[in-house]
N, C-alpha and C positions, 0 to 999 in steps of 0.2 A: 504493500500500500504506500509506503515511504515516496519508490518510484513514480508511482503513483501523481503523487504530489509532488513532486519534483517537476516530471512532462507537464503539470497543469502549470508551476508555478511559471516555467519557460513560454509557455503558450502567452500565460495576462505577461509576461515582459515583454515578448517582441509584437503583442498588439497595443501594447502601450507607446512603445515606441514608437511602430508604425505612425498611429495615430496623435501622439504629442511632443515626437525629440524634437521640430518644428526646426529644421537645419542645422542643428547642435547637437551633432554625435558625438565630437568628443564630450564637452560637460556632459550630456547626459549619462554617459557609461562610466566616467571618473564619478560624479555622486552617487549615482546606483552602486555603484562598486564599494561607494566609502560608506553607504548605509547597511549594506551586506556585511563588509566588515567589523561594523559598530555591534551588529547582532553577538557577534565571537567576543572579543573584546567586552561588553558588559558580560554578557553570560560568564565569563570565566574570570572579571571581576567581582560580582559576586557571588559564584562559586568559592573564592577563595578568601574574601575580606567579610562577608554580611551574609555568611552560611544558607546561600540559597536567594534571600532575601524575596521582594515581590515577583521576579519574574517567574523563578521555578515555583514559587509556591504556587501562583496562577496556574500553569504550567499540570502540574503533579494534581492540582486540583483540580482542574480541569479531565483529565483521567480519570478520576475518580469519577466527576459526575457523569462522563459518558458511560462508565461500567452499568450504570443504572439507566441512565436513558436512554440508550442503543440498545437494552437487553428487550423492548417490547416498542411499538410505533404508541399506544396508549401512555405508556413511560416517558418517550420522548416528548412529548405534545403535552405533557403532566410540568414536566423538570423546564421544557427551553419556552414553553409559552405561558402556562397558568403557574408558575413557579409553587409546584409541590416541593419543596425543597426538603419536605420529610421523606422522601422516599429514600433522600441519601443521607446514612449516618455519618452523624456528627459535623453537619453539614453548616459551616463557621462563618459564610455571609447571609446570614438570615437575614439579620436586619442591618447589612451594607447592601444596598440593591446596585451602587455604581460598582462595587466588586463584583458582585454575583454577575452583572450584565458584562463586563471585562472577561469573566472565568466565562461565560457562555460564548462569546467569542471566540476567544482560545478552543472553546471544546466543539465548535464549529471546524474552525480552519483541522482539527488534530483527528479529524473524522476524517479529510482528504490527506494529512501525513503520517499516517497511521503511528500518531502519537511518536514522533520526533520532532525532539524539543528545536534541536536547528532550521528545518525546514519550516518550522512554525513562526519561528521567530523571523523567515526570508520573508515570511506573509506577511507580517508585521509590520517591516521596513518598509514593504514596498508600497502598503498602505499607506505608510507615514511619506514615503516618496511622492507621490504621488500630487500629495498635496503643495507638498514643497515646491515641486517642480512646474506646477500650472499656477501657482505665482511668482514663481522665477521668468517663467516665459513671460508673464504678465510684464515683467521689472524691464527684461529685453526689448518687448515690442516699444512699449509705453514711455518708459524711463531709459531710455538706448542705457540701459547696464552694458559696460563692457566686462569682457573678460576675467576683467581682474575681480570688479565689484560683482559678478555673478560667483566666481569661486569663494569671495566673502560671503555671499550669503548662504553659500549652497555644501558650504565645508568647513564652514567655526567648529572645530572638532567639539566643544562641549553639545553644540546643539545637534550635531551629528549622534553625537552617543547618547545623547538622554531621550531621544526620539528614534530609537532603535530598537528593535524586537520586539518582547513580548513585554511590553508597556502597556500603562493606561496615555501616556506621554504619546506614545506612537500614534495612536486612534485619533487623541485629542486634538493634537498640533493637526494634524490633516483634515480631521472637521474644521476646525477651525478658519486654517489656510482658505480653504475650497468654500466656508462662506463670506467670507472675504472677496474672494473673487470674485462669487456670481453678483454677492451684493454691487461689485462695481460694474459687474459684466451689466446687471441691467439697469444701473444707475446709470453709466455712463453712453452705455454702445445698445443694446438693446434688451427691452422689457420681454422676452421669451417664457412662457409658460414653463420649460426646462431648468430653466436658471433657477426662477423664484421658488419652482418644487423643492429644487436639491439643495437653494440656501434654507430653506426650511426645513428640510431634512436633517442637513448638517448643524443646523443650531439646534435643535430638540435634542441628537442625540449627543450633540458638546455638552449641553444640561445635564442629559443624563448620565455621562461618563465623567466629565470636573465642571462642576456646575459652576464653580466660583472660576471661569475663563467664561461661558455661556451670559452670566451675571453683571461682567464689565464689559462683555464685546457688544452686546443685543442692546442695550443707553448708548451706548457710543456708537452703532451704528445710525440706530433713531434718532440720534442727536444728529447726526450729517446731514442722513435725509430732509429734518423740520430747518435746520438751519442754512441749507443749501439751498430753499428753494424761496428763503427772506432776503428782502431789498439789502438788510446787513453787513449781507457776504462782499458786498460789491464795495461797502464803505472801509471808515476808520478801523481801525486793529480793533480797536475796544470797546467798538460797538458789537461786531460779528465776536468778538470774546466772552462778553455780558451776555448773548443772547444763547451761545454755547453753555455759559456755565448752568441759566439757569435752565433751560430745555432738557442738560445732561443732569440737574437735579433732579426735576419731574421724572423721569425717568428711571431715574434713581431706586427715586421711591415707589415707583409702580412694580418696579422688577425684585423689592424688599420684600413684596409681599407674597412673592412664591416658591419660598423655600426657608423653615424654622429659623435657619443659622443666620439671614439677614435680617429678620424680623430687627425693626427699630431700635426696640425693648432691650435687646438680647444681642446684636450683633458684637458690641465692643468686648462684652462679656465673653463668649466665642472668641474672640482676637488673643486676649489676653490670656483666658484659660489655657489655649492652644500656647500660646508661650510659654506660661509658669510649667505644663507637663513637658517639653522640650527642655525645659531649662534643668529641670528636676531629674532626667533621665539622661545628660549630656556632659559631657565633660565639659569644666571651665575654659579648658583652652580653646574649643572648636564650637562656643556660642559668640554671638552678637551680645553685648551689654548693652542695654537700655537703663535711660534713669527714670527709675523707679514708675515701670508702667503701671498702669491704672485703666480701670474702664471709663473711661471720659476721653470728650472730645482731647480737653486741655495738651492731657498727658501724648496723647496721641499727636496732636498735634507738634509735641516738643520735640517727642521722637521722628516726625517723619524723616526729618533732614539725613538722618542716621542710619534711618530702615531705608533708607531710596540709595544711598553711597552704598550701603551693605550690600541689596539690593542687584546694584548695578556691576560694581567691581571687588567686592571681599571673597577671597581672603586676597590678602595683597601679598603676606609675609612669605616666608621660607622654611618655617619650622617646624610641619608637622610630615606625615608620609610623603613619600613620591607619587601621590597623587595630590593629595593637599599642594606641595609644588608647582606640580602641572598645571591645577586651577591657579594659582598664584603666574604664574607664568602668562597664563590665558589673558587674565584681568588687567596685568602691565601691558599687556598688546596691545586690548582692547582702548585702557587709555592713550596710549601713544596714536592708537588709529584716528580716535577721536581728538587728541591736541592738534595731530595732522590735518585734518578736514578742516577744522579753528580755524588755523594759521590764517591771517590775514583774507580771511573767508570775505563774498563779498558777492555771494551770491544771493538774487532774490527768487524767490519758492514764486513760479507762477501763481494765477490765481483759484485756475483749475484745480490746483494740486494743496494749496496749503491748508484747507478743511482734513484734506487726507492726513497730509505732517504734524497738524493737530491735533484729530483724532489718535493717530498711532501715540503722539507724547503724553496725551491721555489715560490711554491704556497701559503706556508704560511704566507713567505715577504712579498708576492705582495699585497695578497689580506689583510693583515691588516693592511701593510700602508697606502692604498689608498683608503680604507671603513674607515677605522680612521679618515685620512685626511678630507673624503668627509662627513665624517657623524659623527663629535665631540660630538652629543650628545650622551649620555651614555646610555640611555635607549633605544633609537633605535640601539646602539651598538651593546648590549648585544645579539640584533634578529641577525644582520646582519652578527656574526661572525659567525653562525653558518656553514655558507662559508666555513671557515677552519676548524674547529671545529673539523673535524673528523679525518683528518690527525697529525690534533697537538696532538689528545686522543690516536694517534697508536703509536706517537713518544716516548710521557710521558710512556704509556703502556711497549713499547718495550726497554726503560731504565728500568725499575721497575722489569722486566722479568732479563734481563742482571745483576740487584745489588742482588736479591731474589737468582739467580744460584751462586754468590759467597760470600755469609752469611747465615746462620742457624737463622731460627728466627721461633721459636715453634710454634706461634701463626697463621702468614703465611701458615707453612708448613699444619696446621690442618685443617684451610679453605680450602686450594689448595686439601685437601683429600677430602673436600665434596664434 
């Protein structure tokens, strides 16, 4: 059966291809390749650091529940649709339904790789590819991304590996991606019944798999929409700003009310609690220090500055494992890429485009002060950002683009010919 899935896996590659490498054969087969890789690489990171951690146990449980739902068609239709989840013992996502719907996933694709964990995890990737790669193309047609800024986006080795295999990260990020897209697809170029289904699709089941990415992206898109289509946009900065903040409020609060953890009442409480149990279960050396969090605006507000540097670029130092390094490594590039794009910048953001560059620094606030806040340790961080990850690789990307068209740099231009 392995083979099996293997022949199908090769079939959705080169119809994917066929129909999306869009005259970029080489990038396309260098990122496919370095997502495929990423699958090896975590799996045999945590295989050896975090004894299995999320992906084998999804993985192994996923086994498990096919033993029971494969053993009758009534079973199956019991376990993967009206979730009898008592049929399987000791059955430990009862009440995590974004887990359980992750493990049924896995225990889908593991029906066509007859339960190998590698071939499962190529499934995985190429899901997660998928979406990357149909807004990369977006960044090429759209944003003439050259070369260089399409291998920034498309191979930040942290967002490579945390969006690889048998993740909730992998599913996520390519929901995500892919509403993205259509939302512009039919904002911008055309309203298609195709489009609006599958951006719809793809936010429900971002809801359902990390709802707190669903939670910032769905205000921040409805915020474009009502704001894009007021006299605002056309004026003063800070008028079209006023009319974002308060639109992406409203919003805000519409979207609080459907799901416990943002409720009003209760959200900061959720923020913090999730902290104080990270802080409580983490070594001193590999958290974020906050002063003295609290459930209030105030206190939150004090820390944001904190949580968003953490956020973006910690760990900085050199002194923990040679992976803690690596990410330290990662985060000094990152700065350097970003003081680069700086430099003597003097670019202006059309006008088409800047509700876009707003929205994305939007989402980028939100979600890493409040992954920061909620999650100080650093090595769960480093998974968690990959949240933003992709919009902050388009922003660095598209400074780098903008400093590149007003200096001469031989070495640039020679790559950018390959």
């Amino acid at each position: 059966m392995t083979w099996v899935g293997i022949g199908i896996f090769i079939i959705l590659v080169f119809l994917h291809y066929k129909f999306y490498n869009e005259g970029l054969p080489m990038l396309y087969w260098v990122s496919l390749l370095a997502k495929l890789a990423g699958v090896m690489v975590l799996s045999w990171m945590y295989v050896n650091f975090y004894n299995g951690g999320d992906t084998w146990h999804y993985f192994h449980g996923a086994v498990r529940f096919n033993q029971e739902a494969l053993s009758s068609i009534s079973n199956f239709f019991k376990l993967y649709v009206f979730n009898h989840y008592e049929l399987v013992d000791n059955f430990e996502y009862v009440n995590q339904p974004r887990a359980a719907l992750m493990l049924k996933l896995v225990g889908i694709v593991n029906i066509f790789t007859g339960n190998n964990y590698w071939v499962t995890g190529m499934y995985f990737s190429l899901i997660s590819f998928s979406g990357v790669w149909v807004f990369a193309k977006w960044l090429k047609t759209h944003l003439k991304f050259g070369t260089i800024e399409m291998l920034l986006f498309l191979l930040w080795p942290s967002f490579v590996f945390w969006t690889s295999g048998v993740m909730k990260e992998s599913v996520a990020i390519s929901a995500l991606l892919w509403a993205v897209f259509c939302y512009i697809r039919v904002v911008e170029e055309k309203r298609d019944w195709i489009s609006i289904a599958f951006m719809g699709i793809s936010l429900i089941f971002l809801f359902s798999i990390k709802y707190y990415y669903a939670a910032v992206l769905i205000p921040i898109l409805a915020t474009h929409f009502v704001v894009s289509k007021t006299p605002y946009v056309n004026q003063e900065n800070w008028k079209w700003m006023l009319a974002w903040a308060v639109v992406l409020t409203g919003f805000l609060m519409l979207i609080s009310t459907l799901h416990p953890n943002f409720y009003w009442n209760r959200f900061l409480e959720v923020i913090v609690n999730n902290h104080d149990t990270y802080v409580a279960k983490s070594d001193p050396v590999s958290i974020v220090h906050y002063y003295q969090l609290k459930p209030n605006w105030f206190s939150i507000a004090l820390n944001a500055p904190k949580a968003f540097f953490a956020g973006l670029f910690l760990p900085l130092d050199f002194n923990g494992n040679w992976l803690y390094v690596l990410a330290s490594v990662e985060n000094w590039g990152m700065i350097i890429l970003i003081l680069f794009g700086l430099y003597t910048w003097n670019y202006k953001v059309q006008n088409k485009y800047k509700l876009y560059v707003w929205a994305a620094i939007t989402f980028i606030i939100i979600q890493a002060v409040f992954l920061s806040l909620s999650t100080p340790n650093l090595g769960t961080l480093l998974r968690y950002k990959s949240a933003f990850q992709p919009f902050l690789l388009i922003l660095v990307a598209s400074l780098i683009q903008f400093r590149r068209q007003s200096i001469n740099l031989p070495w640039l231009n020679a790559l950018e010919a390959k």
